[in-house]
DSSP file (Angstrom, degrees, kcal/mol; ACC not computed):
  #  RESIDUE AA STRUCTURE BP1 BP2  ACC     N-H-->O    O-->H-N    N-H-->O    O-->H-N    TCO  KAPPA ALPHA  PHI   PSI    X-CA   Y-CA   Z-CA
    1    1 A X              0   0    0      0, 0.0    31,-0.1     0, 0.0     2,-0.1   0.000 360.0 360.0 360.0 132.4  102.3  106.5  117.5
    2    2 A X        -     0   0    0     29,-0.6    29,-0.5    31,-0.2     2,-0.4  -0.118 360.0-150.3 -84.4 169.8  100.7  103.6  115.8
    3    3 A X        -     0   0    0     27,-0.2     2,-0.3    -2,-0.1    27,-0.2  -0.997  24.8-110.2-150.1 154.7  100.3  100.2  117.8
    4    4 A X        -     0   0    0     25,-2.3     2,-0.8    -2,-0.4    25,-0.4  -0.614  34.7-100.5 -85.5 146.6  100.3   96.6  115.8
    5    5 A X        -     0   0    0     -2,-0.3     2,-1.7    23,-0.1    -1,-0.1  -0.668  27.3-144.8 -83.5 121.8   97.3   94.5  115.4
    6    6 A X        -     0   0    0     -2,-0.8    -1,-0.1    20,-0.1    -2,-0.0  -0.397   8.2-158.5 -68.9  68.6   97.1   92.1  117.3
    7    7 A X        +     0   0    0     -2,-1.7     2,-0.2     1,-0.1    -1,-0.0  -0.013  15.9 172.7 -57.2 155.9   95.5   88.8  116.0
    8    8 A X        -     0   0    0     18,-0.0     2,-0.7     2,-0.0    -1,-0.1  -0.789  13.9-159.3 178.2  92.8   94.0   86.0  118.9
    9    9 A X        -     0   0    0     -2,-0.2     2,-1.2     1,-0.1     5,-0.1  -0.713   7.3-166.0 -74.8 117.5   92.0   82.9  117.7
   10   10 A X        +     0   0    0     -2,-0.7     6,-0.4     2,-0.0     2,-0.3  -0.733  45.1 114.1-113.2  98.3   89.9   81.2  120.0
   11   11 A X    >   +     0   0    0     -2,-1.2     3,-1.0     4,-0.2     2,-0.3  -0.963  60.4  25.3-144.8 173.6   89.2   78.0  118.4
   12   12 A X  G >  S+     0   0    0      1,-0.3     3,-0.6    -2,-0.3    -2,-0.0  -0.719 135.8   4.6 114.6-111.7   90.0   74.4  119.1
   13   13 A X  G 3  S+     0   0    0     -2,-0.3    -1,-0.3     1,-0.2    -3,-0.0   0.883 140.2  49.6 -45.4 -52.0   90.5   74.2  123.4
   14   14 A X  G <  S+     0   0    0     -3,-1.0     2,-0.3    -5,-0.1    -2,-0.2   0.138  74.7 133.3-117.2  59.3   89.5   77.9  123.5
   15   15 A X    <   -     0   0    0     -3,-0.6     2,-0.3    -5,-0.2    -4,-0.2  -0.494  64.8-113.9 -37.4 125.2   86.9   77.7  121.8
   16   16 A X        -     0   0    0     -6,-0.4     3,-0.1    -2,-0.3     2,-0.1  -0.814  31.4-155.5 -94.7 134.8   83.8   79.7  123.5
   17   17 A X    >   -     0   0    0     -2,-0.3     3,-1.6     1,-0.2     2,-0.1  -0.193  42.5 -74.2 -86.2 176.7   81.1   77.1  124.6
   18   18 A X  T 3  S+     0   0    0      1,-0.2    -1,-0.2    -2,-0.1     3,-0.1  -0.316 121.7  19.7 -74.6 154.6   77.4   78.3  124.9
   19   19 A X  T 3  S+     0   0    0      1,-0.2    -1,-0.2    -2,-0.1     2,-0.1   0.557  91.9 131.8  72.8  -0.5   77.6   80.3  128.1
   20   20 A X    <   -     0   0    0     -3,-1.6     2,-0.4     2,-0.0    -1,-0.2  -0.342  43.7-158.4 -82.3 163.4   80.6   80.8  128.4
   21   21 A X        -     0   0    0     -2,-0.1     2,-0.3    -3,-0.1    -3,-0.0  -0.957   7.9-168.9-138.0 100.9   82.5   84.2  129.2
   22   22 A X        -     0   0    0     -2,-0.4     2,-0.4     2,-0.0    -6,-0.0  -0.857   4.7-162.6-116.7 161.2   86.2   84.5  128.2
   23   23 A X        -     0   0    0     -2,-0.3     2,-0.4     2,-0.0    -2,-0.0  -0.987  15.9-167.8-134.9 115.6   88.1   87.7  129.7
   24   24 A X        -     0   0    0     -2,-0.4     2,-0.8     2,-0.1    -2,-0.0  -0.957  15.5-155.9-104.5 121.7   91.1   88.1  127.5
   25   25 A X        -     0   0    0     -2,-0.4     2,-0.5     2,-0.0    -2,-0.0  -0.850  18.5-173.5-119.1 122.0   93.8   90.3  128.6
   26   26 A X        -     0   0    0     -2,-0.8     2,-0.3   -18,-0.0   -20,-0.1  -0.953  12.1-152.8-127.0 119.1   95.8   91.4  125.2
   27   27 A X        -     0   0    0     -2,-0.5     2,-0.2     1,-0.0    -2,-0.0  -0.872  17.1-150.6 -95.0 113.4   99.3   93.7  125.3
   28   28 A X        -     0   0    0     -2,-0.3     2,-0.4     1,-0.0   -23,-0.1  -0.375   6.6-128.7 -92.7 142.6   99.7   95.6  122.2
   29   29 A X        -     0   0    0    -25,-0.4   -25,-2.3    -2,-0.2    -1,-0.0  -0.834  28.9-101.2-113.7 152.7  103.4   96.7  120.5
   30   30 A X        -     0   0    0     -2,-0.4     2,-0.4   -27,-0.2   -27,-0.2   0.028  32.4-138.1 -53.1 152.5  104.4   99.6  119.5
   31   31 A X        +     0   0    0    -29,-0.5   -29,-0.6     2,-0.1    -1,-0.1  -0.906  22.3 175.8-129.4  83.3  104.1  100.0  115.5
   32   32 A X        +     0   0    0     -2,-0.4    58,-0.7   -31,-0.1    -1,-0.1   0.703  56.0 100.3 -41.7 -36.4  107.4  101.9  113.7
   33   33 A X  B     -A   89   0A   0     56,-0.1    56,-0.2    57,-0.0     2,-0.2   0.223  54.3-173.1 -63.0 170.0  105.9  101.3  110.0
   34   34 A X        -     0   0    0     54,-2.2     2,-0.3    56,-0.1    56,-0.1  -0.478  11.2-141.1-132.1-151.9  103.9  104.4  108.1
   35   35 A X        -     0   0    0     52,-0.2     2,-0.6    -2,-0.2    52,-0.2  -0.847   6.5-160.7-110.3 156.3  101.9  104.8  104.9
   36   36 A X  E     -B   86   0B   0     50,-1.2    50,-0.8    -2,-0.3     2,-0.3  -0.970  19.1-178.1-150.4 134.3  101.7  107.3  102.5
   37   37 A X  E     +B   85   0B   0     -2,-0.6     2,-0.3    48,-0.2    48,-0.2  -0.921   8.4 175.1-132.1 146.0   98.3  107.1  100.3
   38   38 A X  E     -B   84   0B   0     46,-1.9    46,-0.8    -2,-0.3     2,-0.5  -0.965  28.6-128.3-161.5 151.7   97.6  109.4   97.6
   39   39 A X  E     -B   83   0B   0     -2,-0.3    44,-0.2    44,-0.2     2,-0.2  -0.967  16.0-145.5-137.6 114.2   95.2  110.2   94.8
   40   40 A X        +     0   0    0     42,-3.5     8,-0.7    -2,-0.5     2,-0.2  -0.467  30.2 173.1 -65.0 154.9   96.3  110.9   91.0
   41   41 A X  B     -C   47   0C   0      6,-0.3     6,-0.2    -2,-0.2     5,-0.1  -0.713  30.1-126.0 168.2 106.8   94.0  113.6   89.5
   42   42 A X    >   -     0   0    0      4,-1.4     3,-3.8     5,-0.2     6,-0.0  -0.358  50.1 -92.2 -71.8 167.8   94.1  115.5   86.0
   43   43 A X  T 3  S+     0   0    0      1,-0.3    -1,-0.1     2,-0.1     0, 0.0   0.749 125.9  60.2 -66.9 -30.7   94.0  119.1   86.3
   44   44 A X  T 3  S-     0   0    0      1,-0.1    -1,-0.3     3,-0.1     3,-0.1   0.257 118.6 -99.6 -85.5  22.2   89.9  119.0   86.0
   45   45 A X  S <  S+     0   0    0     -3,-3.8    -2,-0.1     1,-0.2    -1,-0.1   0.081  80.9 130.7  97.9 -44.9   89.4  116.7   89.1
   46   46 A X        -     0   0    0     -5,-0.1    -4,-1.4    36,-0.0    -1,-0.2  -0.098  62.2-107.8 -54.2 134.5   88.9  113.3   87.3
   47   47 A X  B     -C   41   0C   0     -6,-0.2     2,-0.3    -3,-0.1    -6,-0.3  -0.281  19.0-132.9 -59.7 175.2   90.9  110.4   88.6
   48   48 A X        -     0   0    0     -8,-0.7     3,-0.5    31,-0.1    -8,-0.3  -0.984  22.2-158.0-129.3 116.4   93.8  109.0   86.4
   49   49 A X  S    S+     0   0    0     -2,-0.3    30,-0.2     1,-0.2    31,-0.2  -0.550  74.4  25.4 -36.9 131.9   93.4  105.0   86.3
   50   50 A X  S    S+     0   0    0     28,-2.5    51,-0.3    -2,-0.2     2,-0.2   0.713  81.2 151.0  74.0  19.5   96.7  103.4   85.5
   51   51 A X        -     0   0    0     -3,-0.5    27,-2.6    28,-0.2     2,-0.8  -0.658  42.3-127.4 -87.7 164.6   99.5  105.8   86.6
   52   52 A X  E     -DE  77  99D   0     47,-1.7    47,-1.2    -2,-0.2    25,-0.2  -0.780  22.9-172.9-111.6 126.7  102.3  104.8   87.5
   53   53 A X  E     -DE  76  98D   0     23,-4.4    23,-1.0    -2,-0.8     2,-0.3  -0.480   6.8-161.7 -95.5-178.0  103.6  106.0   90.7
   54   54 A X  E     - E   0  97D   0     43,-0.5    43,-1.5    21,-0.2    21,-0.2  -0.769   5.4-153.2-149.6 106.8  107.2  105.3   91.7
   55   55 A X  E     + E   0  96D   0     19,-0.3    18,-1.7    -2,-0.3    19,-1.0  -0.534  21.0 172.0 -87.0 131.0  108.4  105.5   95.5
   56   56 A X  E     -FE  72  95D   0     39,-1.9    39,-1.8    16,-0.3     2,-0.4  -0.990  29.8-139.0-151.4 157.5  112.5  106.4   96.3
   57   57 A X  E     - E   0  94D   0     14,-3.5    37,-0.2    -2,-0.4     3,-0.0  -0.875  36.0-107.7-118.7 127.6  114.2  107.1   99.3
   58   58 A X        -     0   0    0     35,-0.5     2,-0.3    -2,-0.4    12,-0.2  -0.351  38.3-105.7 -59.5 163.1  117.0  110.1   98.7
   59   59 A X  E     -G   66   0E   0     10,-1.6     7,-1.5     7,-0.7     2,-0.3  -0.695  39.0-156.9 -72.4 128.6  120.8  108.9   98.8
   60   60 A X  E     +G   65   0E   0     -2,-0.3     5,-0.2     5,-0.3     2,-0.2  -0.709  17.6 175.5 -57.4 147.0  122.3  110.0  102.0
   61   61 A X        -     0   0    0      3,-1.2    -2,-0.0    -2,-0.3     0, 0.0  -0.944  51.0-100.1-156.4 177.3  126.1  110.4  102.6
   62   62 A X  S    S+     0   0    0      1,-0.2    -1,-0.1    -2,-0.2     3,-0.0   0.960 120.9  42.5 -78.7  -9.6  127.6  111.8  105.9
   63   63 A X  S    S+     0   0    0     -3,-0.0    -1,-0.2     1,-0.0     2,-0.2   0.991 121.7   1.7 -70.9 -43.1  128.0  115.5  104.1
   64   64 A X        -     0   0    0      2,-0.0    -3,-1.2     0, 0.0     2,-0.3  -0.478  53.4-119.0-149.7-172.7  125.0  115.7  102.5
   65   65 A X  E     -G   60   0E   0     -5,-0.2     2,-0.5    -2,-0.2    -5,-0.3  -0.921  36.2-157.1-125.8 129.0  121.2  114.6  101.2
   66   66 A X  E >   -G   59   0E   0     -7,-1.5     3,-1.0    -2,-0.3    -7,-0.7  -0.892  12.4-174.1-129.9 113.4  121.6  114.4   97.6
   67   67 A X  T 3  S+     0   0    0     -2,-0.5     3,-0.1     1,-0.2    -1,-0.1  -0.013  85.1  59.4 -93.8  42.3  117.8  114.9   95.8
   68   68 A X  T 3  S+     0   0    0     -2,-0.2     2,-0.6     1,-0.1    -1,-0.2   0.524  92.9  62.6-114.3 -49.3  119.1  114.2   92.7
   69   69 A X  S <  S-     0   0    0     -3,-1.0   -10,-1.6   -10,-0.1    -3,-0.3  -0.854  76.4-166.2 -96.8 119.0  120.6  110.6   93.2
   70   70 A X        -     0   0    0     -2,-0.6     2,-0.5   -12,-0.2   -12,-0.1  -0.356  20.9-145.8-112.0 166.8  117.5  108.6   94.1
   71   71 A X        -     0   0    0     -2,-0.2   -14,-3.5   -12,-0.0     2,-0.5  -0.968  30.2-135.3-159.4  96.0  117.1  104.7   95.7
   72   72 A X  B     +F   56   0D   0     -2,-0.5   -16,-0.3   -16,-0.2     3,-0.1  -0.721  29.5 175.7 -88.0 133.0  114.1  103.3   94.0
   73   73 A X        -     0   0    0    -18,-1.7     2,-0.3    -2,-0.5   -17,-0.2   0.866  50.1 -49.2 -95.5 -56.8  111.6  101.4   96.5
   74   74 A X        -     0   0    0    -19,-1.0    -1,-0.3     2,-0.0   -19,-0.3  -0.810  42.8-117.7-161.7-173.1  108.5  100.3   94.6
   75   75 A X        -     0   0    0     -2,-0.3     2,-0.2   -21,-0.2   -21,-0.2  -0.923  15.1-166.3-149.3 155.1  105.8  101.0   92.4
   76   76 A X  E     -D   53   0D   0    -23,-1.0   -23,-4.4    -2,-0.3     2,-0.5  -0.986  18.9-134.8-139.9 147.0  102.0  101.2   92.3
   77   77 A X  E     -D   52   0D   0     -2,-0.2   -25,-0.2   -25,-0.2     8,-0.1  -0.845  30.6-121.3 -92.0 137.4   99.3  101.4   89.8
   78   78 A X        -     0   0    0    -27,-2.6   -28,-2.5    -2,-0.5     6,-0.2  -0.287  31.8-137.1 -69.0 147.6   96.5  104.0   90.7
   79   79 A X    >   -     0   0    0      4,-4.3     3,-2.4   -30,-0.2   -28,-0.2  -0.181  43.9 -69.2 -76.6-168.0   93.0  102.0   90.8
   80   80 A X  T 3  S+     0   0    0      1,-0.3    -1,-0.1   -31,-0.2    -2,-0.1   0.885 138.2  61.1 -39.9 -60.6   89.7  103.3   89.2
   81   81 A X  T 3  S-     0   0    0    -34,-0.1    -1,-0.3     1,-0.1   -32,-0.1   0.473 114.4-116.9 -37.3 -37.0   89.9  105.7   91.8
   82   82 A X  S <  S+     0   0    0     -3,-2.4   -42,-3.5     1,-0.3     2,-0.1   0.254  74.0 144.9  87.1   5.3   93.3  107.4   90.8
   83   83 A X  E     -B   39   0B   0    -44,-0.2    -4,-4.3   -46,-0.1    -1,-0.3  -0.463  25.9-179.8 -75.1 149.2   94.2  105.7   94.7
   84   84 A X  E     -B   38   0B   0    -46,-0.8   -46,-1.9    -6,-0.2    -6,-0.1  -0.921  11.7-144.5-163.1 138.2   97.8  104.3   95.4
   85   85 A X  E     -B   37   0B   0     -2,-0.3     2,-0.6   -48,-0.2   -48,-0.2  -0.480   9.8-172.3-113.2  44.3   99.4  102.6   98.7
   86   86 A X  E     -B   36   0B   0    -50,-0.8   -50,-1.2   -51,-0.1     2,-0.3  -0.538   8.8-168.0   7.0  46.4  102.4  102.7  100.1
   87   87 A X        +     0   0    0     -2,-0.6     2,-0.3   -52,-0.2   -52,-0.2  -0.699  29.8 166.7 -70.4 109.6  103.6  100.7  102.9
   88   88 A X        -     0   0    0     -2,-0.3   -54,-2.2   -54,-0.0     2,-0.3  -0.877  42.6-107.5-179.8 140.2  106.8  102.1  103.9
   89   89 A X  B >   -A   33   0A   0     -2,-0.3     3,-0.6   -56,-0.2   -56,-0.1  -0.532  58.5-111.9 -82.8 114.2  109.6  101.9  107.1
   90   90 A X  T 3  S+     0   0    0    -58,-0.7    -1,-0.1    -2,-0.3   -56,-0.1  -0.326  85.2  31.3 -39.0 139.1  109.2  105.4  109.0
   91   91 A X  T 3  S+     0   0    0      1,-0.3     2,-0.3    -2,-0.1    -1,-0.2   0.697  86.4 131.7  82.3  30.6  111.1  108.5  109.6
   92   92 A X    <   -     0   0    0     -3,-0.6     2,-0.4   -35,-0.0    -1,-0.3  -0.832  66.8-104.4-123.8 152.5  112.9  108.1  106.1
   93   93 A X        -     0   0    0     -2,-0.3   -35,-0.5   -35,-0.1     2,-0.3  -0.729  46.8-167.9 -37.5 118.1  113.4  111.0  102.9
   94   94 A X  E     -E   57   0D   0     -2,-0.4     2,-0.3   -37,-0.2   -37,-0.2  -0.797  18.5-172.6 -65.8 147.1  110.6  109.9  100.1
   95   95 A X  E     -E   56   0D   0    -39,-1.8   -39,-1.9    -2,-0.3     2,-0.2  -0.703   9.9-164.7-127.5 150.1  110.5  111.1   96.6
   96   96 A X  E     -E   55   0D   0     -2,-0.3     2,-0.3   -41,-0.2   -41,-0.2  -0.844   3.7-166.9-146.3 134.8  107.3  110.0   94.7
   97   97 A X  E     -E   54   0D   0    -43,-1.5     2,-0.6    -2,-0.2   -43,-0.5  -0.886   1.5-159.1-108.4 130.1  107.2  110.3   91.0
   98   98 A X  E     +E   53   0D   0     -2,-0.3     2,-0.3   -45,-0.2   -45,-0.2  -0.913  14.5 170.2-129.6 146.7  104.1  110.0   88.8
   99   99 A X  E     -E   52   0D   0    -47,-1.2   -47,-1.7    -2,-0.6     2,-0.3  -0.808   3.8-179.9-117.9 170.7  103.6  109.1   84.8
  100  100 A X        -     0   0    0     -2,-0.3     2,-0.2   -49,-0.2   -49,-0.1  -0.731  12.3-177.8-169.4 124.1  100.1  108.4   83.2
  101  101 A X        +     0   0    0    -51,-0.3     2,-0.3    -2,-0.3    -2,-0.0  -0.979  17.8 168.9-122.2 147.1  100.4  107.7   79.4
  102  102 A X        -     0   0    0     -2,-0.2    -2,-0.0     0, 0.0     0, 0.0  -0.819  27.2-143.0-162.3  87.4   97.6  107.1   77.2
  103  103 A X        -     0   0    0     -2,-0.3     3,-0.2     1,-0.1    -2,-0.1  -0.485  20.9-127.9 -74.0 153.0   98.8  107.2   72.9
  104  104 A X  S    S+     0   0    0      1,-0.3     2,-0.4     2,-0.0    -1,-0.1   0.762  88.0  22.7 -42.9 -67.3   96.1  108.7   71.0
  105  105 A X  S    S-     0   0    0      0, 0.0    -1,-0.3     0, 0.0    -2,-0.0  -0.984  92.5-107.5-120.6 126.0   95.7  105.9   68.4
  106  106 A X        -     0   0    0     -2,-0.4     3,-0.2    -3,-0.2    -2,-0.0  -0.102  13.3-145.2 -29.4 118.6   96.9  102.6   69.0
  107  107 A X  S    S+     0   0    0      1,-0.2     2,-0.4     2,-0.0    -1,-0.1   0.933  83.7  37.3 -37.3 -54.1   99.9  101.5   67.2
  108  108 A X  S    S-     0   0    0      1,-0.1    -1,-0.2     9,-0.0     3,-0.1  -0.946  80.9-116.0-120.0 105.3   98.5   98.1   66.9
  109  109 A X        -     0   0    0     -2,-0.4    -1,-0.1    -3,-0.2     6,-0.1   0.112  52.1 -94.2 -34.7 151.6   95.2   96.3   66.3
  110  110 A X        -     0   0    0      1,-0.1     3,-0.3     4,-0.1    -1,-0.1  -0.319  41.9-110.3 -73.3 163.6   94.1   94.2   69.3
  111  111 A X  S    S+     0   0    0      1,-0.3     4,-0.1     3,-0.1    -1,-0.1   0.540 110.6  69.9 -95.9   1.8   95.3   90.8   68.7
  112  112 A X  S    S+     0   0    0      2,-0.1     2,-0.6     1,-0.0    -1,-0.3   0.880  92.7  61.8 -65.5 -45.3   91.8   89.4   68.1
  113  113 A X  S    S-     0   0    0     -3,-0.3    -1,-0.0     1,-0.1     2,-0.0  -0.716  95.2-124.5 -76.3 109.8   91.5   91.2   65.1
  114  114 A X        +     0   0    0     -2,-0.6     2,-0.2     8,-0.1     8,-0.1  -0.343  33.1 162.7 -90.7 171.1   94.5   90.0   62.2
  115  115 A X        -     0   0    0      3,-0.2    -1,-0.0    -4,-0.1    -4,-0.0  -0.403  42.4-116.0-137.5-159.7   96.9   92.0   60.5
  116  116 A X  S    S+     0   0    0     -2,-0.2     3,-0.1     6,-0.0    -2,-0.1  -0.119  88.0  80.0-152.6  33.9   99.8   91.7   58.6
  117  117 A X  S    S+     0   0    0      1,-0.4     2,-0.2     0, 0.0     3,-0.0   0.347  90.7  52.9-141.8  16.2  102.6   93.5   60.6
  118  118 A X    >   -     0   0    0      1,-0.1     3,-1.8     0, 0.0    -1,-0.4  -0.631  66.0-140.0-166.3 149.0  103.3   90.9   63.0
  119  119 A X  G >  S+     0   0    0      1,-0.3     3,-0.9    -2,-0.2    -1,-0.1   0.409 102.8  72.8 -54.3 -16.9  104.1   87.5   63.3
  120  120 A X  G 3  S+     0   0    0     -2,-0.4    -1,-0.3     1,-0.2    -6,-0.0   0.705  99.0  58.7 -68.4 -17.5  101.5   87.2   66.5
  121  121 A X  G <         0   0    0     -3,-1.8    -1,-0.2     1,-0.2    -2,-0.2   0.684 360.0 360.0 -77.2 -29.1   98.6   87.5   63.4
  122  122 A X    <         0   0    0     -3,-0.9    -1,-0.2    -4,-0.1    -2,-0.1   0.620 360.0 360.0 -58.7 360.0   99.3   84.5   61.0
């Protein structure tokens, strides 16, 4: 079980003066939420920059759990790192799907450069 953080400003009246001593007494609440964190990785260990992960929560109905029909939640891209971050309501079904695509040669010249096969070029 998780507990929330608790934020507590002392500025303005309680402000602490020099020499002063404040004795705070702070009651925390209980924290329901979860995470799920995760690291993309081709098969030789490198991170994967720039997948895309996709978080869903399975379909329920009262017969059955059906892991076919999916309830999409978010997305994340993995960082440099191949890391992705989740914030996410406890005790629930998740599916997480990932793609990473990366064509070979670029269709299309960067847009710096011109060309003649689309109007973004004249």
């Amino acid at each position: 079980m998780g507990w929330k953080l608790k934020r507590i400003e002392l500025c303005g009246c309680d402000q602490i003066k020099p020499n002063e001593e404040k004795d705070l007494c702070i009651e925390l609440e209980k924290e329901c939420r979860a995470a799920i964190h995760g690291v993309v990785k081709f098969p030789g260990g490198k991170p994967v920059e720039g997948a895309v992960v996709k978080l869903f929560k399975k379909k329920h109905s009262k017969e059955k759990c059906d892991t076919c029909e999916l309830i999409p939640i978010t997305f994340a891209f993995t960082d440099d790192c191949g890391q992705f971050l989740f914030g996410v309501e406890s005790e629930i079904d998740y599916i997480i799907k990932v793609f990473y695509y990366k064509p070979e040669k670029p269709e299309h010249p960067k847009h710096e450069d011109k060309c003649d096969k689309c109007d973004k070029c004249d």
